[in-house]
N, C-alpha and C positions, 0 to 999 in steps of 0.2 A: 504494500500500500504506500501510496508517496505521500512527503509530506510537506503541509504548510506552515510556514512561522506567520503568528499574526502579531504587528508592531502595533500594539494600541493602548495609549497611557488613561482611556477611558473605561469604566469597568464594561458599563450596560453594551457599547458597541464592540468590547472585545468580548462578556460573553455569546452575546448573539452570534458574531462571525462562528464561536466556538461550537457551538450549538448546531449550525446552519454546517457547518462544513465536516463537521466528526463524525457522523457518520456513513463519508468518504471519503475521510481523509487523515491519517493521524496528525496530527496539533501541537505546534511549539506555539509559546505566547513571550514576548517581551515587551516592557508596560515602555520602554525607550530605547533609541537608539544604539545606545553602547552596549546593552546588554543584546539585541540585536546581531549586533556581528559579532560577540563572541559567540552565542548560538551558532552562526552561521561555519562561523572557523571550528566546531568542535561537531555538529552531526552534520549528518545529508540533509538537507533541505530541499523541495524540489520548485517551488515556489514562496513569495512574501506576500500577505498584505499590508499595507503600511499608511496610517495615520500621515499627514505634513507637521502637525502640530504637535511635537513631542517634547516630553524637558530633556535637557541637552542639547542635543547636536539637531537640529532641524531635519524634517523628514528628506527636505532637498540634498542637504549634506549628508545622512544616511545613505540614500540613494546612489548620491553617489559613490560613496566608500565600497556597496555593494557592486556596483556594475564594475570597478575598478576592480577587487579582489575576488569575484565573486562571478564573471561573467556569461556563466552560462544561466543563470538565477533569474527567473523573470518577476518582475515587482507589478502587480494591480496596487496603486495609490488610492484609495479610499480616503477622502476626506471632506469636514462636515464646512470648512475658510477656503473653500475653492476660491479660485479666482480664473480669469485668463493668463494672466500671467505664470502664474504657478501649474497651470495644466501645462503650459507650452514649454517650463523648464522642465518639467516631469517627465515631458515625451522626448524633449531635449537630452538630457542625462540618461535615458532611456528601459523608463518606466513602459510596462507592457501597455495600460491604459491608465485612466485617469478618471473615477466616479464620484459623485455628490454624497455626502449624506444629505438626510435618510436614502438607504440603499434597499434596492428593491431585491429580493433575497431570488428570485429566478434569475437577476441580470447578473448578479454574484456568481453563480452556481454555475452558470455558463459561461461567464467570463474566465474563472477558475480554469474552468476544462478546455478551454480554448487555450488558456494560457499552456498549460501543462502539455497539452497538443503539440504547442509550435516549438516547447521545448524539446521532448520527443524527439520531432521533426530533423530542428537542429542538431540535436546530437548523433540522429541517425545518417544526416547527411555528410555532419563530420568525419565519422566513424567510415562509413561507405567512399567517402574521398580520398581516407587517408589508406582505406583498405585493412579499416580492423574490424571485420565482421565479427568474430569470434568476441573482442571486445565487447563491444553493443551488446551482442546475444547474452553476453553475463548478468545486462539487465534489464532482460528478458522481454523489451519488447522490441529488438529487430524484427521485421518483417522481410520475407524475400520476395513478394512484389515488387520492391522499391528495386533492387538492381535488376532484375526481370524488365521494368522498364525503362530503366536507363538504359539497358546494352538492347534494347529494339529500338533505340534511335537511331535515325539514321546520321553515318559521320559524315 
């Protein structure tokens, strides 16, 4: 089962995410940023949700520490101080997406699995580029569709 860290220094929308997302997905929680990436530096993680508004380190400057150490890690920013601004740094630093509170718990749940998809995605095409299939398969969801149709393109 993969798992998500949820950055959120509010109780009510860190348990809800907890609630919403637990029973597909096991659950890391840090109430701030620092604690955040040591999380991040000590399990597998396979996804973040992440607050902007945290004590400490800003969820912008989080973000970034993540996509810097961390960058195969895909970040949904959930936050209740959007702005324009702070969406187009989010997607800037490169935050998967960028949602309002109140969050609609279907766009969640979707966005989640989408997220986790394009991770996937990525690490299978990594893997397949660099020609470590056996690698991938260790976690366990290569598929062999994917070079089946790579090698029926035509060169």
């Amino acid at each position: 089962m993969k798992t998500i860290l949820i950055v959120e220094d509010e109780l009510g929308p860190r348990e809800s995410l907890k609630m919403i997302l637990g029973s597909h997905y096991n659950i890391e929680v840090a109430e701030n940023g620092l604690k955040a990436v040591d999380i991040l530096s000590k399990k597998k993680i396979d996804g973040v949700t992440m607050d902007l508004r945290l004590p400490g380190p800003c969820g912008i400057e989080v973000l970034k520490q993540i996509k810097l150490k961390f960058p195969a890690i895909e970040v949904l920013v959930i936050t209740g101080y959007g702005t324009l601004r702070t969406a187009l740094d989010a997607m800037r630093y490169g935050a998967y997406n960028y949602i309002l509170k109140p969050f609609n718990i279907d766009e969640v749940v979707d966005l989640i699995r989408k997220m986790l998809d394009r991770k996937d995605q990525m690490e299978e095409w990594a893997c397949f580029r660099n020609g470590n299939k056996a690698l991938y398969e260790s976690g366990g969801r290569f598929t062999s569709s994917l070079p089946q149709a790579v090698s029926s393109l035509p060169v």
